[in-house]
C-alpha positions as CSV (number, residue, x, y, z in Angstrom):
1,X,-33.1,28.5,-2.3
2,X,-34.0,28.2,1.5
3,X,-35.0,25.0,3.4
4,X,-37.4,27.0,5.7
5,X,-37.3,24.2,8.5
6,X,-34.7,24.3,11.4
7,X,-33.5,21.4,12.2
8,X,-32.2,20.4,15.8
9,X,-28.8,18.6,14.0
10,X,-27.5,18.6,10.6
11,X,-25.3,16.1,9.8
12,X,-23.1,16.0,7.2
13,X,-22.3,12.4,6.0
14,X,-24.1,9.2,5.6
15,X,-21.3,6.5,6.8
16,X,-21.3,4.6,9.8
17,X,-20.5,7.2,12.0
18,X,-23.2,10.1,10.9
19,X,-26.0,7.3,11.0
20,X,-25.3,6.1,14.0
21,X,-25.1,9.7,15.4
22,X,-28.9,9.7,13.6
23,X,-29.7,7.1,15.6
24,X,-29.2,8.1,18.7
25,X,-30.6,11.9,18.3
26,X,-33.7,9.8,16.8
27,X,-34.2,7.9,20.5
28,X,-34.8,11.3,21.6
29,X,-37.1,12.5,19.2
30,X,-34.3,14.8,18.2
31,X,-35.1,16.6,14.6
32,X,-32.2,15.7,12.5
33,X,-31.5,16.0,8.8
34,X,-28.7,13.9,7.0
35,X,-27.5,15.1,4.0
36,X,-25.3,12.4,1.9
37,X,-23.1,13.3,-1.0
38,X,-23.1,9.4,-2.0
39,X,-19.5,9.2,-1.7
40,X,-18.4,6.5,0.4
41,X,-14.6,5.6,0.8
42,X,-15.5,1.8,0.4
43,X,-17.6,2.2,-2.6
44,X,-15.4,-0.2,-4.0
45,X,-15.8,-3.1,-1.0
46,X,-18.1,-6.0,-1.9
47,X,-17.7,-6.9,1.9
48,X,-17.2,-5.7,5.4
49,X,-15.6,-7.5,8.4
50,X,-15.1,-7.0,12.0
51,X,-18.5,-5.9,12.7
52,X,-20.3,-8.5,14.3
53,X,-23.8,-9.6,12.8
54,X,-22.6,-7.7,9.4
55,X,-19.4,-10.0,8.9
56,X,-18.5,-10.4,5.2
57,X,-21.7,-8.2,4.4
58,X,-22.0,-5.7,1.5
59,X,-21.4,-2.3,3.1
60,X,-23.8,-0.7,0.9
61,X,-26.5,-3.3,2.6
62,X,-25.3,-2.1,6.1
63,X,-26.2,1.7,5.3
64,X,-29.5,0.4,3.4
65,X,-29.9,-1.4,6.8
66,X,-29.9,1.4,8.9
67,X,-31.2,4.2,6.5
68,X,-34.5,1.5,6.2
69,X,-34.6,1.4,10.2
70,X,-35.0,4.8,10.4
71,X,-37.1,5.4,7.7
72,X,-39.7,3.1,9.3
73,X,-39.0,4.1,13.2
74,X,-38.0,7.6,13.7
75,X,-39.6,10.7,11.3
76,X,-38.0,12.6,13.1
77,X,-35.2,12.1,11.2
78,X,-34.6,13.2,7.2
79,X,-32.6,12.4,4.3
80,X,-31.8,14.3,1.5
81,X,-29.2,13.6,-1.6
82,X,-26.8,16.7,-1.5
83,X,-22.9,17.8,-1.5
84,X,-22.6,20.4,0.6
85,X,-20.1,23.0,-0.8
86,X,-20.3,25.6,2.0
87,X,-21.0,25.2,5.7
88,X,-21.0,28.5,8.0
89,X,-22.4,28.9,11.9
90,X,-24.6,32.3,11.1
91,X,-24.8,32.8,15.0
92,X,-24.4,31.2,18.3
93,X,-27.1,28.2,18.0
94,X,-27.5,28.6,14.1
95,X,-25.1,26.6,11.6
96,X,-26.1,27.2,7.8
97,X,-25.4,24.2,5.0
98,X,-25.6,25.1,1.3
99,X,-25.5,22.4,-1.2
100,X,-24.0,22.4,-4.6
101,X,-27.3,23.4,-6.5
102,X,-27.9,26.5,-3.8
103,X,-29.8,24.9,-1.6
104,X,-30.0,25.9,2.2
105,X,-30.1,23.6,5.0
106,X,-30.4,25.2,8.6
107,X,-29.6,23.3,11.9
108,X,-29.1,24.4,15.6
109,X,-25.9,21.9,16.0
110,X,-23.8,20.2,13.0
111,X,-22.7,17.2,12.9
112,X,-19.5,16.8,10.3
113,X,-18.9,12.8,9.3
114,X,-17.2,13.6,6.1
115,X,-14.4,11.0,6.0
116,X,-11.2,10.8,4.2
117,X,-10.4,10.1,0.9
118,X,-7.1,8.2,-0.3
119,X,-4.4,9.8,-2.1
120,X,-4.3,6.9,-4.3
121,X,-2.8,9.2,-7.5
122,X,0.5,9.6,-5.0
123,X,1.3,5.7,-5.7
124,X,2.4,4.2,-8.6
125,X,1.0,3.4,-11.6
126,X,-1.7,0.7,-11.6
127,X,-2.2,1.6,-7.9
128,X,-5.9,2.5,-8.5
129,X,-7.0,0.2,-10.5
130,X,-5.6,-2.5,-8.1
131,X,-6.8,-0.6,-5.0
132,X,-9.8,-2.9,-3.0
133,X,-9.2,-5.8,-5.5
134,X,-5.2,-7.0,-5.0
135,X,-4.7,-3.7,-2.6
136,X,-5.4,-3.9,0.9
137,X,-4.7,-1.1,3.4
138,X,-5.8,-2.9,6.1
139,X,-5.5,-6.8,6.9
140,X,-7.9,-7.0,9.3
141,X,-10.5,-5.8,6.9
142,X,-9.3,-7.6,4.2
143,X,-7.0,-10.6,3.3
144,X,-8.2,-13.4,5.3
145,X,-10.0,-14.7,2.4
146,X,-7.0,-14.5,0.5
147,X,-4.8,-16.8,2.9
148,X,-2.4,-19.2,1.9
149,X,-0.5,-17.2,-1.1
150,X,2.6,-18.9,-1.9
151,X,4.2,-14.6,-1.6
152,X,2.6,-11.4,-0.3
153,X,4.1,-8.1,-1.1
154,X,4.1,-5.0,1.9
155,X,4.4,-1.9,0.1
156,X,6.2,1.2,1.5
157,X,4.3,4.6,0.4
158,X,2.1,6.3,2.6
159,X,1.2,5.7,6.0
160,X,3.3,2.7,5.7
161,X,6.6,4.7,6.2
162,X,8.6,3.8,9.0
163,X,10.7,0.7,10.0
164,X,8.3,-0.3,12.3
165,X,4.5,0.5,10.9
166,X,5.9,-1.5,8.1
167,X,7.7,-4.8,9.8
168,X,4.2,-4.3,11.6
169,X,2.2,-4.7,8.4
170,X,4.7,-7.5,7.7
171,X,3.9,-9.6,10.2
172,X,0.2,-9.4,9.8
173,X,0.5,-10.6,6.0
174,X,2.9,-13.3,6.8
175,X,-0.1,-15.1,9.0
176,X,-1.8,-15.4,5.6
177,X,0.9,-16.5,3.2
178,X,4.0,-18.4,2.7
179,X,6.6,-15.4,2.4
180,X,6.3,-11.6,2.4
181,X,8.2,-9.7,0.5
182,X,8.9,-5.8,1.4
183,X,9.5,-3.3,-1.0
184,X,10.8,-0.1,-0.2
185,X,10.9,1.0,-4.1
186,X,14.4,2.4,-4.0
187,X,14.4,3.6,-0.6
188,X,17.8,1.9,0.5
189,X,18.4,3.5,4.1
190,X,15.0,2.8,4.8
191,X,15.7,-0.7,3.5
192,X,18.4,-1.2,5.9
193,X,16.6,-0.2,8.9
194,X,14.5,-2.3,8.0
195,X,16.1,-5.3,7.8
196,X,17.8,-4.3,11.3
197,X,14.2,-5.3,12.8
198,X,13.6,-8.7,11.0
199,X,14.0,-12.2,12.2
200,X,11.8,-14.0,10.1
201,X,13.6,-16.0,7.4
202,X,10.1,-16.0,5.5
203,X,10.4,-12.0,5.5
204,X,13.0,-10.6,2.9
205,X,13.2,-6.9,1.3
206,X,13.5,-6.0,-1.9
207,X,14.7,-1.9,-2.8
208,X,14.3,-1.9,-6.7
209,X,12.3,1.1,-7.6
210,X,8.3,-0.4,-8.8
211,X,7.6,0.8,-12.3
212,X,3.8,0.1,-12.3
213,X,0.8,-2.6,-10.5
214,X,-1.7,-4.4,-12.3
215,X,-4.1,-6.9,-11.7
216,X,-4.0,-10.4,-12.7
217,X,-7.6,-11.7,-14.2
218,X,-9.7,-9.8,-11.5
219,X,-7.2,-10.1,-8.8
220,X,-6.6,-10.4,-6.0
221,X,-3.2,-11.4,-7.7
222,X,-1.0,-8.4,-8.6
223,X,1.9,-8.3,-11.3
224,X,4.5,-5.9,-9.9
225,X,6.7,-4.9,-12.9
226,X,10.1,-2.8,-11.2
227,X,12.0,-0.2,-13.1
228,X,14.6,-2.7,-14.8
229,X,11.9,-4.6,-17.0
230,X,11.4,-7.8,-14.6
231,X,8.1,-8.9,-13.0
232,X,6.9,-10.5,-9.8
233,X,3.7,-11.7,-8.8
234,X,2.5,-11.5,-5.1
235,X,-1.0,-13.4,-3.9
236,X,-2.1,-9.8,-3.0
237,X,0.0,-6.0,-1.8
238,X,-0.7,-4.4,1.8
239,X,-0.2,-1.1,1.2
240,X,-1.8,2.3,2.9
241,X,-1.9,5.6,0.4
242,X,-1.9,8.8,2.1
243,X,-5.8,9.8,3.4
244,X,-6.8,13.7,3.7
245,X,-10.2,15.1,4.3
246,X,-12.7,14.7,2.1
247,X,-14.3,17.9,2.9
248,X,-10.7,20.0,3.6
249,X,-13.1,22.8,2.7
250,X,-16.2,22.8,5.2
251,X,-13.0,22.2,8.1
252,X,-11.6,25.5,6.6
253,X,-14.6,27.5,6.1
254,X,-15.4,26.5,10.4
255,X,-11.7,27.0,10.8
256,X,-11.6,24.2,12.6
257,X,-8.8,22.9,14.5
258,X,-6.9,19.9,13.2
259,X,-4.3,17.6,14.8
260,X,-0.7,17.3,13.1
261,X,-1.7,14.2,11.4
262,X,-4.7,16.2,9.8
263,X,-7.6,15.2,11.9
264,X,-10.0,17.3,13.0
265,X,-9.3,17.8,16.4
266,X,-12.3,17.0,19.3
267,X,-12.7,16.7,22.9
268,X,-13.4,13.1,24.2
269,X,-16.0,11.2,24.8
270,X,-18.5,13.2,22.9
271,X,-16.0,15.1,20.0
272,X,-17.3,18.4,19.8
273,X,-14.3,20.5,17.8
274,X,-13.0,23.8,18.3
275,X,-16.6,25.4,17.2
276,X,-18.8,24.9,19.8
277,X,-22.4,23.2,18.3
278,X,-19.9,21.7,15.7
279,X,-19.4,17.9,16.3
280,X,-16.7,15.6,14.2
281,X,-17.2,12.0,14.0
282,X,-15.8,9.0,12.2
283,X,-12.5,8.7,9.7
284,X,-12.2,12.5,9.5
285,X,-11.9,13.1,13.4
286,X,-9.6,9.8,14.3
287,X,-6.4,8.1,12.8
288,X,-8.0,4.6,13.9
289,X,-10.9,4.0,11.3
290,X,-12.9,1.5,11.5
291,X,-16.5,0.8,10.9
292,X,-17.0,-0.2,14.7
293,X,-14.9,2.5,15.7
294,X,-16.6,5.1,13.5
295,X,-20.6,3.9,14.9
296,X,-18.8,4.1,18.8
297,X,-18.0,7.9,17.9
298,X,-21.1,8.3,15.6
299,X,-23.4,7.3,18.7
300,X,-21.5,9.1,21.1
301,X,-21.5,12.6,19.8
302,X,-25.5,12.0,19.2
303,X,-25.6,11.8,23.0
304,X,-23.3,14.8,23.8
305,X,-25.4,16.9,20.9
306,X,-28.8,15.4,22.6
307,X,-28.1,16.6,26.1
308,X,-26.1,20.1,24.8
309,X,-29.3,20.7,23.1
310,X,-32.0,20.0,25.8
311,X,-29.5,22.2,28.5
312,X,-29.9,24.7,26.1
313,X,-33.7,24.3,25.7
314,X,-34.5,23.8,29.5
315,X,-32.9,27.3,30.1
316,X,-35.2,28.7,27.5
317,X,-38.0,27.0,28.8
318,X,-38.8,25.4,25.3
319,X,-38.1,21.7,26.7
């Protein structure tokens, strides 16, 4: 089944960074079709920080927000409910979407804001159901409001994997509790590099291996339970999980050129990829994701696609 319109952009994802790519197509009257799966890595967050005006706001209300805006401002710019399973550029200023129920979406450039997922099955057990509630992976989005535990426990797994990411991590959770406790979870020669770096007295390592997580009430207090049958409980865990990309397969269908951290690789400042027409924005194009960070790169790449696409038009005559 064919969508006989051709859009000027298509662009795959509805977070921060594809609708403010939206945006900024939309302030030139740029047709532009976003098509959201409805899969959001902070479906879980009740609240946002660090974007000003939106500041402890429900992320969901923040897309609402924006989606509403250009519902009411810009029709040249569509929505539609789909997971795209298949993605291919059919020539030189045609890219083809295909959703899961065979749908066809066509588009001169593309636009991928896919995102990352976490790995959270990697981590122990209890991770998942503690992740977003007594989990944190990142303390500037979230553990403020949780400030003044008497203990806060930094998790190795992850991203959080060398001496210094995780006496990093450390030091961040110790401006919002009493005493941090590390836990390599039976990783003694990381352990002792560890303890190399420290010089807090409120900072102390602990390498028994972690048997399982869980919540206390609704958290954000966690029960940690370790290998040889005893318990501690920590105010809340800092902890990273491995990411990947949520859509590994639309990158590999584009063949697409990643970085060795597994980001899809761009050109600065407007992130087209190794595909020309193709753009990547947000989580999936950068290892510093952020909400701010992701609508910088989101609005950027709207520019670049805007002025590829009227360079292209002018020599055609068609602007």
């Amino acid at each position: 089944m064919a969508c006989t319109k051709i859009h000027d952009v298509l662009i795959i994802g509805s977070g921060p960074a594809g609708l403010s790519a939206a945006v900024a197509l939309a302030r030139q009257a740029h047709t532009a079709l976003i098509l959201d799966s409805c899969a959001y890595r902070n479906a879980t967050v009740k609240h946002m920080h660090n974007v000003p005006a939106w500041d402890h706001a429900n992320p969901a209300d923040f897309r609402n927000k924006i989606l509403s805006d250009l519902a009411a401002r810009y029709p040249c710019v569509e929505r539609k409910v789909a997971t795209i399973k298949e993605v291919r550029k059919r020539s030189s200023d045609l890219f083809e979407a295909v959703a899961e129920d065979g749908t066809q979406y066509q588009g001169r450039k593309l636009v991928l804001a896919t995102g990352v997922r976490d790995r959270l099955e990697d981590e122990v057990p209890g991770y998942k159901a503690c992740w977003g509630r007594g989990v944190f992976h990142c303390l500037f989005c979230h553990g403020y409001e949780e400030r003044g535990a008497e203990s806060v426990g930094v998790l190795v797994s992850g991203m959080f994997n060398t001496p210094e990411a995780v006496l990093h991590v450390a030091r961040m959770a110790k401006r919002l509790s009493k005493t941090v406790t590390i836990y390599t979870h039976d990783s003694p020669a990381l352990a002792a590099k560890i303890k190399e770096l420290i010089h807090s007295s409120k900072i102390c390592v602990s390498t028994r291996p972690i048997a399982s997580l869980a919540l206390i009430d609704e958290g954000p207090e966690v029960q940690i339970t370790l290998a040889d049958g005893s318990t501690a409980i920590e105010g809340f865990i800092a902890s990273h999980p491995a990411v990947e990309q949520r859509a590994q397969h639309l990158v590999q269908q584009l063949g697409l050129e990643t970085t060795p951290t597994g980001e899809i690789k761009v050109q600065a400042p407007w992130s087209e990829t190794s595909v020309a027409g193709c753009f990547a924005v947000g989580d999936a194009a950068t290892p510093m994701r952020s909400v701010v960070s992701a609508m910088c790169a989101g609005n950027f790449a709207g520019v670049g696609v805007a002025g590829q696409l009227q360079r292209e038009m002018e020599e055609r005559d068609e602007l």
